[in-house]
C-alpha positions in Angstrom: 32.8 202.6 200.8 33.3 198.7 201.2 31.5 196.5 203.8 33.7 193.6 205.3 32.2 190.1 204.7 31.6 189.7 207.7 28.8 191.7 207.4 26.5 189.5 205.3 24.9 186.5 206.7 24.0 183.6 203.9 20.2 183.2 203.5 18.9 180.1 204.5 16.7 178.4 202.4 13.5 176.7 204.2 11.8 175.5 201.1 14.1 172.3 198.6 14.1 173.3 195.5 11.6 171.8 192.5 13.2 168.5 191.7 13.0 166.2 188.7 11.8 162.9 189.9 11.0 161.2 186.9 13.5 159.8 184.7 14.3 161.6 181.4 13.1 158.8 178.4 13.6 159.2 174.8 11.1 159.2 172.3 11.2 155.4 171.8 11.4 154.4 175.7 7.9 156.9 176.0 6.9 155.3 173.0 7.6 152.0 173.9 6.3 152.3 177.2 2.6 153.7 176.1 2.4 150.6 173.7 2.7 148.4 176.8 -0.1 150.2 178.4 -2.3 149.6 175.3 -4.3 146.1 175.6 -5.7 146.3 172.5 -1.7 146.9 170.8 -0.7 144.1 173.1 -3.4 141.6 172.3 -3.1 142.5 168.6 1.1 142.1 168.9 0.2 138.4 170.9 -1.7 137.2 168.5 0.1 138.0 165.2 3.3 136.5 167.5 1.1 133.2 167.7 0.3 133.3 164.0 4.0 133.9 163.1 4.4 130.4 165.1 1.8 128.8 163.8 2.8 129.7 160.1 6.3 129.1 160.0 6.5 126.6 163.7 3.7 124.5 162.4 4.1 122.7 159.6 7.2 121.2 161.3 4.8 119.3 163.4 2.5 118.4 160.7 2.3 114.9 159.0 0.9 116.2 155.7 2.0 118.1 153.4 0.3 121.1 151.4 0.1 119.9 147.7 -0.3 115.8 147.9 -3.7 114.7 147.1 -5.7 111.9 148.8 -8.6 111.5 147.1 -9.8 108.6 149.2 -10.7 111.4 152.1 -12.3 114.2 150.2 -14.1 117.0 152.2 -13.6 115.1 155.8 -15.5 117.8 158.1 -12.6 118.5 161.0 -11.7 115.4 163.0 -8.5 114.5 165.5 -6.5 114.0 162.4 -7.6 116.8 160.7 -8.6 119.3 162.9 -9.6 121.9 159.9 -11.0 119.2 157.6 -9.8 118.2 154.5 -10.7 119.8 150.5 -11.8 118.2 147.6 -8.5 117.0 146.5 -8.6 115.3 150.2 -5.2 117.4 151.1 -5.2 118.9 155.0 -6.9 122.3 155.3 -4.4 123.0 158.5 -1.1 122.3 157.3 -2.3 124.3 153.7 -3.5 127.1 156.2 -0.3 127.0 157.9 1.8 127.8 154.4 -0.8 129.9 153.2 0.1 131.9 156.2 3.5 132.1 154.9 3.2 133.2 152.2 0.5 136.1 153.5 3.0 137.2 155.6 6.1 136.9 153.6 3.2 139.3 150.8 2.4 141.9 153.3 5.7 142.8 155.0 7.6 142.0 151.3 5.5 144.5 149.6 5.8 147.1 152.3 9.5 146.8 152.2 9.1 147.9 148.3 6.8 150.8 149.4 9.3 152.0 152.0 12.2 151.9 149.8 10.4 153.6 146.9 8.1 156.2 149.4 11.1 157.1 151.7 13.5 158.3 149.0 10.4 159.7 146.8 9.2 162.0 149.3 12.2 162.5 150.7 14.1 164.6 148.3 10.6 166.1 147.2 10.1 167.6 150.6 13.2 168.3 150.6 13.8 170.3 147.5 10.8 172.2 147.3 10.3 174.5 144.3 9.0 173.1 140.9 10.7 170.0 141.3 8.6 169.6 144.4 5.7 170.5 142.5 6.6 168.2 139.4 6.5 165.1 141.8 3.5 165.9 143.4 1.7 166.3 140.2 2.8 162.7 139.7 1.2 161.4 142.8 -1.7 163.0 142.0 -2.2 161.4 138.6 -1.3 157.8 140.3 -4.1 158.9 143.1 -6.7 159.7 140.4 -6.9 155.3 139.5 -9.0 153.3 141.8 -6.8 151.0 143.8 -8.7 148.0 142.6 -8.3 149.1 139.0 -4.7 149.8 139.3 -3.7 146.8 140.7 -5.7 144.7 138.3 -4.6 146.2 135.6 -1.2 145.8 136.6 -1.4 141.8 137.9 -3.0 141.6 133.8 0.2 143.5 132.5 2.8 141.8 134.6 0.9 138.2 134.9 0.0 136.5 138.0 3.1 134.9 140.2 4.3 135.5 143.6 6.8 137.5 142.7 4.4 140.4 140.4 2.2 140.5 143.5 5.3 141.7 145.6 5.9 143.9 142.9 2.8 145.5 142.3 1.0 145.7 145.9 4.4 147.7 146.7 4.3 149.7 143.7 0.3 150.4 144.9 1.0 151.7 148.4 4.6 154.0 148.0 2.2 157.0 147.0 0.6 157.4 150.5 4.0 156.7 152.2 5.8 159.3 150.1 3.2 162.0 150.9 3.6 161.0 154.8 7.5 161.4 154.2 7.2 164.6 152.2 5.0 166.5 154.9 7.1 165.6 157.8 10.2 166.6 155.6 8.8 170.1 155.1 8.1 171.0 158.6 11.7 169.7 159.6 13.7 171.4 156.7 13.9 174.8 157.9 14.8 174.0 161.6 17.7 175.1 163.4 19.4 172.1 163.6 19.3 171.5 159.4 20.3 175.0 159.6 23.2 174.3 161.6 23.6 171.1 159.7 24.2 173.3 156.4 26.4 175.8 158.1 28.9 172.7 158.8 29.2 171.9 155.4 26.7 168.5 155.3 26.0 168.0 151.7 22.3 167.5 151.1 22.2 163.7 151.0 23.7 163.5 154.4 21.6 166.1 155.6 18.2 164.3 154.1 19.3 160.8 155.4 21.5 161.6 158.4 19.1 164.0 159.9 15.7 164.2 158.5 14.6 161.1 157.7 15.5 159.4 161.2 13.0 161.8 162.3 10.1 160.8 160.8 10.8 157.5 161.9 7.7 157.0 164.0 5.6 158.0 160.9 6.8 155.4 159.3 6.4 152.8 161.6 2.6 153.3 162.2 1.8 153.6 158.4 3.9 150.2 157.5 2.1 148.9 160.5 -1.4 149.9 159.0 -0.6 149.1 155.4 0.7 145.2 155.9 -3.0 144.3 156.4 -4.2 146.0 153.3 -1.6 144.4 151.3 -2.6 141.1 152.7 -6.2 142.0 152.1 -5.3 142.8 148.6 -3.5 139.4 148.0 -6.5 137.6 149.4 -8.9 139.5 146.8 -6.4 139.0 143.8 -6.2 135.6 144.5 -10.3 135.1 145.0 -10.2 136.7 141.4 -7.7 134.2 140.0 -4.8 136.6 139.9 -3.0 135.9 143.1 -0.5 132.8 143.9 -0.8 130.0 141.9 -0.8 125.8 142.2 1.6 124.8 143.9 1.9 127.7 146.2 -1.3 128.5 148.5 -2.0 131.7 150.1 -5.1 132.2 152.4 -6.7 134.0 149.7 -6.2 131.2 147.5 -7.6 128.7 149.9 -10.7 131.0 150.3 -11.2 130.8 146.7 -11.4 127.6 146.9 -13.2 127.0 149.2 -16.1 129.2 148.4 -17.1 126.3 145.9 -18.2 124.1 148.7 -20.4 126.3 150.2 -23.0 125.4 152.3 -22.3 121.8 152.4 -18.9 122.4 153.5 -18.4 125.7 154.8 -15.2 124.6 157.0 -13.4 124.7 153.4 -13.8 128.5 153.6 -14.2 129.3 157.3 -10.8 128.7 158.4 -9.0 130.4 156.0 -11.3 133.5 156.1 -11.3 133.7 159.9 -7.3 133.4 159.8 -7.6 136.6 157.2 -9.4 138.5 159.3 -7.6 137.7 162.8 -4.6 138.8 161.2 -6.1 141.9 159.8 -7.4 143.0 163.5 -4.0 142.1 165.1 -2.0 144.5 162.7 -5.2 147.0 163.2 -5.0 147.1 166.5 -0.7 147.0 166.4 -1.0 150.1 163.8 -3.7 151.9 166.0 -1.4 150.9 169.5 1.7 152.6 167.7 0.1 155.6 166.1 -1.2 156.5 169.9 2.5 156.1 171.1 4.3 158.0 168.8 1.6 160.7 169.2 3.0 163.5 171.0 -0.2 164.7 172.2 -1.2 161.6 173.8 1.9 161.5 176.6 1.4 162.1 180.4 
């Protein structure tokens, strides 16, 4: 039998429904947002913005240049006019420190951009492809993993000959291994998901598929270890050129300007002080900017 509607009375609800009050944020708004809420991350990212100035702003303000000698004021402990003292060729430890920042700089993000563009596509089609290929090109990495660091890189600064252009060369052939492994892991736990499924179905042929959909995934990956290995290839530069096999006369790095400088000791320490304590502040800001972006883009640390 049917009942007429009448019949039914609507049920009134007493409680509101759950409700979504907070915003939905992607990945790099979250991200973003936990890096402000780092004040280590933010110091670190303040100070390297303040070296950036002073490296690049600086010597536009300076009355000296880097390479002319004035022999008449040799190892002038800091003063007004020179604030960081002079060497023993008399030239002005600040304005030098302020190009040897340059070129620092210009070593450790130049050298990483060789590392991405080598350890992105490297571990990219090897996680990627799997199978022996896979296990070819790890085999590789292995064998490149088995030499020291030091002893890689010196033997290669030996082979190629010191010279700006060798140390971007070599300092980004040194560091693609660890960026390819990073790539290739994130890679394999991506491969078999629906959406590459899907992807596959459509017809995507497998470079658009590696570089339209998986590698803007591991994005964030990428970010914190090309934030963590800029220091080290700065480091590296500093050590080469302490050795003798970094930049050479007339370019000055801060490496350079330590090795110089570690001649004068103890008479005149300020020839090495101020170029070692600019090495190391700019090794604790990109510290403390990798370690504020790896705690970010970690999934595990959001609220």
């Amino acid at each position: 039998m049917s009942l007429p509607l009448d019949s039914f009375t609507p049920l009134q609800r007493t409680q509101k429904t759950d409700a979504i009050n907070r915003p939905s944020t992607t990945l790099w708004q979250d991200a973003r947002r936990r890096f402000k809420k780092n004040p280590l991350a933010m110091g670190g990212l303040i100070v390297l913005i303040l070296i950036c100035l002073f490296g690049f702003v600086g010597p536009f303000f300076s009355h000296f240049n880097y390479y002319s000698n004035d022999l008449s004021h040799t190892l002038n402990p800091p003063s007004w006019v020179h604030p960081f003292g002079t060497d023993e060729l008399g030239r002005d430890i600040l304005t030098r420190a302020m190009y040897g920042t340059q070129i620092s700089l210009a070593i450790g993000f130049g050298s990483v951009l060789i590392n991405l563009t080598i350890g992105i596509i490297y571990g990219g089609i090897s996680g990627y492809v799997g199978g022996r290929i896979d296990n070819l090109m790890q085999r590789f990495i292995d064998i490149i993993f088995s030499v020291p660091d030091m002893l890689y890189v010196i033997l290669l600064m030996v082979l190629l000959g010191s010279g700006l252009r060798n140390i971007f060369i070599v300092l980004g052939i040194e560091y693609w291994v660890t960026m390819a492994r990073i790539v290739r892991g994130q890679i394999l736990t991506m491969r078999e998901q629906e959406f590459v499924l899907a992807a596959r179905t459509l017809g995507a042929s497998t470079p658009r598929i590696l570089f339209k959909h998986l590698l803007p995934n591991t994005v964030g990956q990428i970010i914190v270890v090309s934030a963590l290995q800029i220091p080290a290839a700065i480091f590296m530069e500093a050590f080469l050129s302490f050795i003798g096999l970094g930049v050479q006369p007339p370019l000055v790095s801060l490496g350079y300007m330590a090795a110089e400088g570690r001649g004068n000791i103890p008479g005149y320490a300020f020839a090495l002080i101020f170029p070692a304590a600019l090495i190391a502040i700019l090794m604790l800001a990109f510290n403390f900017i990798g370690d504020g972006l790896r705690d970010a883009f970690d999934p595990k640390m959001r609220k």
